[in-house]
C-alpha positions as CSV (number, residue, x, y, z in Angstrom):
1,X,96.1,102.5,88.4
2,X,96.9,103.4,85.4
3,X,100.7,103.6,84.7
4,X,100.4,105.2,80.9
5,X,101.5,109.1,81.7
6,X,104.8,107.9,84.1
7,X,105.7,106.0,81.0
8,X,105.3,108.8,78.2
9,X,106.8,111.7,80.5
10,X,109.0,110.0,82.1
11,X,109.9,106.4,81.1
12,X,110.5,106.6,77.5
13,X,112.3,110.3,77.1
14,X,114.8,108.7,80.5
15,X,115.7,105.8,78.4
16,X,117.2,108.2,75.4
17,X,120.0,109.1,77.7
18,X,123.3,108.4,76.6
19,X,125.6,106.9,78.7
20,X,127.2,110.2,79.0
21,X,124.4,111.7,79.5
22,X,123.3,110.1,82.4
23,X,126.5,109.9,84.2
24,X,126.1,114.4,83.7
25,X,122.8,114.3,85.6
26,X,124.3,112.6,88.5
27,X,127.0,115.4,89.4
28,X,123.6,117.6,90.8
29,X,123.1,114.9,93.7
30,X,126.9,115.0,94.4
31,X,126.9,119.0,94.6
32,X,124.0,118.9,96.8
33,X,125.0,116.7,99.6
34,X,128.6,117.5,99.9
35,X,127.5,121.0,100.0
36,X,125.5,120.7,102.6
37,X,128.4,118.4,104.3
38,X,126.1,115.0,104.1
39,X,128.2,112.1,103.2
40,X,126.7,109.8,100.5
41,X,129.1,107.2,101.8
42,X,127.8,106.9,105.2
43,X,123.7,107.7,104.1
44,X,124.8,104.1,101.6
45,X,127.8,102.5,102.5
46,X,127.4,98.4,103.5
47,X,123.3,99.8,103.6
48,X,120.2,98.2,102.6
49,X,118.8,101.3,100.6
50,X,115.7,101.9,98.4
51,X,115.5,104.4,95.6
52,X,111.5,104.3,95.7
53,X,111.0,106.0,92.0
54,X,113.5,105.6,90.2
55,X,113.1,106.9,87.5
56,X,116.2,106.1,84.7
57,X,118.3,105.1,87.5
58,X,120.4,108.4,88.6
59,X,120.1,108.1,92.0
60,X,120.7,104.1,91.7
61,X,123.6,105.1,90.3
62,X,125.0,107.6,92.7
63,X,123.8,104.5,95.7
64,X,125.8,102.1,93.7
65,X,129.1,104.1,93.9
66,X,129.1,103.5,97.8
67,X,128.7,99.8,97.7
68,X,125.5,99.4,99.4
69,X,124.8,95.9,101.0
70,X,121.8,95.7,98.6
71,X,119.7,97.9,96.6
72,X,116.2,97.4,95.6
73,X,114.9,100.1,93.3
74,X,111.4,100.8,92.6
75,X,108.9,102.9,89.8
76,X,105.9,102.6,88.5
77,X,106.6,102.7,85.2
78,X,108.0,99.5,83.2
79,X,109.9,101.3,81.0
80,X,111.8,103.1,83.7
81,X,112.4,99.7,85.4
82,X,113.6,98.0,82.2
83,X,116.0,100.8,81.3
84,X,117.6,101.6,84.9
85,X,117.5,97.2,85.4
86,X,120.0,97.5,81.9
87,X,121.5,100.5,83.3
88,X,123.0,99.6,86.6
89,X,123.4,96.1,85.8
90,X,125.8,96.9,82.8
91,X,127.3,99.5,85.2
92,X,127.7,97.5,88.6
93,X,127.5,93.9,87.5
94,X,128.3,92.0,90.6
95,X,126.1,94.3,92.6
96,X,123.6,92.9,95.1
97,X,121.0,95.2,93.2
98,X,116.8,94.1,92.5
99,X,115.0,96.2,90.2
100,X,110.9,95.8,90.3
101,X,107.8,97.5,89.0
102,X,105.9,98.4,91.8
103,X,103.5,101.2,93.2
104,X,104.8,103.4,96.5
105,X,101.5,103.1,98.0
106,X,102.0,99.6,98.7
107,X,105.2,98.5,99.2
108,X,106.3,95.0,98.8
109,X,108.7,95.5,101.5
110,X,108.9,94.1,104.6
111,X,108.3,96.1,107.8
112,X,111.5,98.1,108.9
113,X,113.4,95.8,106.2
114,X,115.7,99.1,104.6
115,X,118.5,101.6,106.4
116,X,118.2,104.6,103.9
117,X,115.7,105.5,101.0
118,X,116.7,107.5,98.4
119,X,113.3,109.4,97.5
120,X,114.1,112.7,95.2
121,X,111.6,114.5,92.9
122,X,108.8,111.7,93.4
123,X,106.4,112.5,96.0
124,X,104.6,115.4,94.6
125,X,103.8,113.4,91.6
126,X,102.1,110.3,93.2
127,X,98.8,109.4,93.1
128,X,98.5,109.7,96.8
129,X,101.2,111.4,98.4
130,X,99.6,110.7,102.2
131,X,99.7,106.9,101.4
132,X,103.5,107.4,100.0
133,X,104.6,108.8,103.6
134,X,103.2,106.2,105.6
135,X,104.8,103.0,103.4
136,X,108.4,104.7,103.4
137,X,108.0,105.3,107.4
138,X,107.0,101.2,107.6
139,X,109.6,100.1,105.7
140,X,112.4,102.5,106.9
141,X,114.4,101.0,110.6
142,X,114.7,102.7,113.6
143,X,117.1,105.2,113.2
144,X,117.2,105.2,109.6
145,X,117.5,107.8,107.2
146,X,115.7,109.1,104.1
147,X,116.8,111.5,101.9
148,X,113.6,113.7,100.5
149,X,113.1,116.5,97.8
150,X,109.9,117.5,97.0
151,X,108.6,121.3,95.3
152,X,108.5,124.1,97.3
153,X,105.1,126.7,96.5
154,X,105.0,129.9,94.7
155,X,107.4,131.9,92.9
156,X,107.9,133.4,89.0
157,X,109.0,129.6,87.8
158,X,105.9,127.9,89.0
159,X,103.3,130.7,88.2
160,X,104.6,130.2,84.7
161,X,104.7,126.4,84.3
162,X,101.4,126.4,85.5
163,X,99.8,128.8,82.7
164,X,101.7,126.4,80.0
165,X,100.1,123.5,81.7
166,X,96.7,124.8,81.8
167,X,97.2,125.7,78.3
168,X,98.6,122.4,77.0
169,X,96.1,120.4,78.9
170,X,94.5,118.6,76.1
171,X,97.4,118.0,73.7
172,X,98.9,114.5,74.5
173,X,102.2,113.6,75.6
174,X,103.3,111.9,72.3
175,X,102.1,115.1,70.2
176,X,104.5,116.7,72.3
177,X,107.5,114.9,72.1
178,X,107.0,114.6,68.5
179,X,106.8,118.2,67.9
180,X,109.9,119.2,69.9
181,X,111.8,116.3,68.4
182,X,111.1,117.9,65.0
183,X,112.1,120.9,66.7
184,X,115.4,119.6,67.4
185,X,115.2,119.9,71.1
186,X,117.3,118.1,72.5
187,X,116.7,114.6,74.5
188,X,117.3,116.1,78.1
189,X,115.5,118.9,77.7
190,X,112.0,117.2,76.1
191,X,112.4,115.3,79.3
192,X,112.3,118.8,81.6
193,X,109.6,120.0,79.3
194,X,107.2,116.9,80.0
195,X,108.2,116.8,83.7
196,X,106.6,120.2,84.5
197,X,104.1,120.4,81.4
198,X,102.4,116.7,81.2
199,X,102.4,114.6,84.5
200,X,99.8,114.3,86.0
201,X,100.0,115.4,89.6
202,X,102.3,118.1,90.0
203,X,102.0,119.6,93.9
204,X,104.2,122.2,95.5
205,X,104.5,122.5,99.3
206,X,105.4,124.7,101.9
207,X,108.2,124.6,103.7
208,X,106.8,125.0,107.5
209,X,103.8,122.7,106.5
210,X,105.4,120.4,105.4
211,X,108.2,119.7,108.2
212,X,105.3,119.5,110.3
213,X,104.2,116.5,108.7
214,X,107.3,114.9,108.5
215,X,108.1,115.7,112.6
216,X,104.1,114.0,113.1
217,X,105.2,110.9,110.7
218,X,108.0,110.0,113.5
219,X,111.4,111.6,111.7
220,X,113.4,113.7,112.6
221,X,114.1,116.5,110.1
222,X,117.2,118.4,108.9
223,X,116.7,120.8,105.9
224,X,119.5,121.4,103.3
225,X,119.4,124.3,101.6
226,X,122.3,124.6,99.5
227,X,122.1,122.7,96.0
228,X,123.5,123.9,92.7
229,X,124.5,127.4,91.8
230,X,120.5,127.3,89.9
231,X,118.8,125.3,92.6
232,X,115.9,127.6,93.9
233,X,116.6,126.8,97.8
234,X,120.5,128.2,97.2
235,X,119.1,131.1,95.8
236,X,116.4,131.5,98.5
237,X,120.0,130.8,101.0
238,X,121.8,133.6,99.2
239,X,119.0,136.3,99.6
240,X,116.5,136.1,96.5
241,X,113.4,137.2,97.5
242,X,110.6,134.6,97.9
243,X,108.2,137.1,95.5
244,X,110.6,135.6,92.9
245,X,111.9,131.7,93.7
246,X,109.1,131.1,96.3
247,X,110.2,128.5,98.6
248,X,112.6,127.3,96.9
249,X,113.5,123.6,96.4
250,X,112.7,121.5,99.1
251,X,115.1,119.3,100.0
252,X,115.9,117.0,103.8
253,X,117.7,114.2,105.4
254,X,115.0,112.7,107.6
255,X,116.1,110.2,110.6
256,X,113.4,107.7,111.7
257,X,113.2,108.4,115.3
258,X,109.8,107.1,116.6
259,X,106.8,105.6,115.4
260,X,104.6,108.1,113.5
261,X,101.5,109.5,114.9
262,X,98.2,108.4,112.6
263,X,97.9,111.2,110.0
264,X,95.3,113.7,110.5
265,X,92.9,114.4,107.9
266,X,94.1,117.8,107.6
267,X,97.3,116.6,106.5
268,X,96.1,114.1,104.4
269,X,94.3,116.4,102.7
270,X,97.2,118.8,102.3
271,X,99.2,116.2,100.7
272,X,97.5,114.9,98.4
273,X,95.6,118.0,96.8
274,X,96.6,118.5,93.4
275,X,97.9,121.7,93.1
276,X,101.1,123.8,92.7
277,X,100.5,126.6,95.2
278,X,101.8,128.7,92.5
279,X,100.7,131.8,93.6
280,X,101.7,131.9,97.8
281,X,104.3,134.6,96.9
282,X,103.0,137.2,95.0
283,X,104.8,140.5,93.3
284,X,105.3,143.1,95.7
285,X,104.3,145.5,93.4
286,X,100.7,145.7,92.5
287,X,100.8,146.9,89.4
288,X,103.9,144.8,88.3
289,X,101.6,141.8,89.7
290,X,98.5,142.9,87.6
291,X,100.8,142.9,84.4
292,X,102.2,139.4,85.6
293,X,98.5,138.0,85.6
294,X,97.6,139.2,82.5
295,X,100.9,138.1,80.7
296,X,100.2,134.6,82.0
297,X,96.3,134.6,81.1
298,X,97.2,135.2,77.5
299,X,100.2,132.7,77.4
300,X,97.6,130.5,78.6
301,X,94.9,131.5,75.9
302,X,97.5,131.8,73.0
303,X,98.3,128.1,73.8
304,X,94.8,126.5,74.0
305,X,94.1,128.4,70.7
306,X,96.7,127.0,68.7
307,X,99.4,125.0,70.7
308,X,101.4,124.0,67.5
309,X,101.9,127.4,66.8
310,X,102.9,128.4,70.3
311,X,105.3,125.2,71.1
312,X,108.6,126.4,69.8
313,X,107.5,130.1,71.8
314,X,106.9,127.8,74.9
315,X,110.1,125.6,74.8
316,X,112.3,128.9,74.3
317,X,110.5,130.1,77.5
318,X,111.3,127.3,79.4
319,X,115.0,127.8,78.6
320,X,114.9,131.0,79.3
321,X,113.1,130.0,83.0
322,X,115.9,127.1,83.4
323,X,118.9,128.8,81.6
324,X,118.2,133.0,82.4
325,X,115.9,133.5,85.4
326,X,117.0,130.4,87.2
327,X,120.5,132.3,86.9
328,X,120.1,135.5,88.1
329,X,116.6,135.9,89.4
330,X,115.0,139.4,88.9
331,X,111.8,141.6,88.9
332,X,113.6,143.5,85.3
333,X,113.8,139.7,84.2
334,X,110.0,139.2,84.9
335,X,109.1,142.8,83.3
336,X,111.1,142.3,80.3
337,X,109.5,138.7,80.0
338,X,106.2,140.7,80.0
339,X,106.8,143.1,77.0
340,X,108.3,140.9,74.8
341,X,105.1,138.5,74.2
């Protein structure tokens, strides 16, 4: 397959980190696990890991610090692997650490050959998700443990990201990170933008549904659902109402406990359909909802019409998504997003 998109949204814009930079957006994995009292030491420490995806080589990083017995890293793109290869071998030089270019489907691993796989933000944006499952349960040892984070459905965020998507669907990725660049946005952010805006299978699940699979796939399954003070699934833990974060993130510690059942069709299916279930969780209120619709209808309009125009309109509204609502979730939020456009 074609490797192309992983490399414009997400290869080159990871490899503009500074080294400060990328140390920052390591401190989020930290927060989440001790907060939900799971010990990076023990899920790494004298382990043969895998960090299947990735990416620019944050979690490699944050496996690293634990002294893992080895560490083989994974991604489809080449520019990820070149820059997280640099990365951690500048940062842990006498590590026992293998970075390859390689697909998830098929992995060149060994049957029950790892003790923990680091495997955060990647799953929903595989060609085939079902496929994905099934590799990491063959290569993962009785009684190991995987650490998973994948979207959750619905919610004012992802009802949003997918009008700007639908709306931005024809402008490529490098128009894109030329115009924000211009627009002096800055390096992390392009790199949220094309995440959500430009890749090209973007799937949000369901909670129940998706532990289901996960219990038929042979693992065990504990949720966390505390994350950073913004994380979606801490909001959804401190009371926010689903109508407005959805799900939340979705985010487990998996043991491998048995061998997995063969995967049902159904399931299949339900992994690997392309879409963002953006709409499970609707506004309560029907009018409020009506207004909502049409809001996003026009944002996605106004966008296919004349994108250039619309960009800088669209980048301040994912800040405001990120840096406002993500903050302090609320229907006023959503209504006074609605009468400003």
């Amino acid at each position: 397959m074609s490797t192309r998109n992983y490399d414009e949204v997400y290869g080159r814009p990871f490899a503009k980190y500074s080294s400060d930079l990328f140390k920052k957006f390591i401190e989020p994995f930290q927060i989440r696990l001790s907060r939900n009292e799971i010990s990076a030491t023990e899920l790494f420490s004298g382990k043969d890991v895998l960090d299947a995806g990735c990416g620019g080589g944050r979690g490699s990083a944050l496996v690293m610090r634990e002294q893992p017995r080895s560490l083989t890293s994974v991604d489809i793109s080449a520019v990820n692997v070149a820059s997280t290869g640099a990365r951690i071998g500048s940062m842990f030089p006498a590590a026992n650490f293998t970075c390859l270019q390689g697909d998830l489907q098929d992995i060149f691993l060994k049957n029950k050959s790892v003790d923990t796989i680091w495997f955060s933000g990647v799953l929903q944006h595989t060609e085939s998700p079902s496929d994905v499952i099934r590799e990491l349960g063959r290569v993962l040892r009785p009684g190991g443990k995987m650490f998973i984070y994948v979207y959750g459905a619905g919610g004012v965020y992802w009802r949003v990201i997918k009008a700007i998507r639908d709306g931005l669907s024809d402008v490529p990725v490098e128009t894109l990170t030329s115009a924000l660049q211009d627009l002096n946005v800055a390096t992390d952010r392009i790199a949220e933008f094309l995440d959500d805006w430009k890749v090209d299978f973007l799937r949000c699940y369901q909670k129940d549904r998706f532990e289901q699979i996960l219990v038929a796939g042979g693992f065990d399954v504990k949720y966390l659902p505390l994350g950073t003070d913004y994380d979606t699934s801490n909001l959804r833990f401190q009371g926010i109402d689903s109508e407005l974060v959805g799900e939340g993130d979705l985010r487990f510690v998996v043991t491998k406990s048995r061998e997995g059942d063969e995967m049902s069709g159904e399931n299949r299916r339900y992994l690997d359909e392309n879409t963002m279930r953006e709409n499970a969780f609707p506004l309560l209120d029907q009018g409020l909802e009506s207004d909502f619709e049409r809001f996003l209808g026009e944002l996605t309009q106004a966008s296919i019409s004349n994108p250039e125009a619309e960009l800088l309109k669209l980048a301040n509204l994912q800040l405001m998504l990120r840096d406002q609502f993500l903050r302090e979730p609320s229907l006023d939020w959503v209504k006074e997003l609605i009468t400003r456009r």
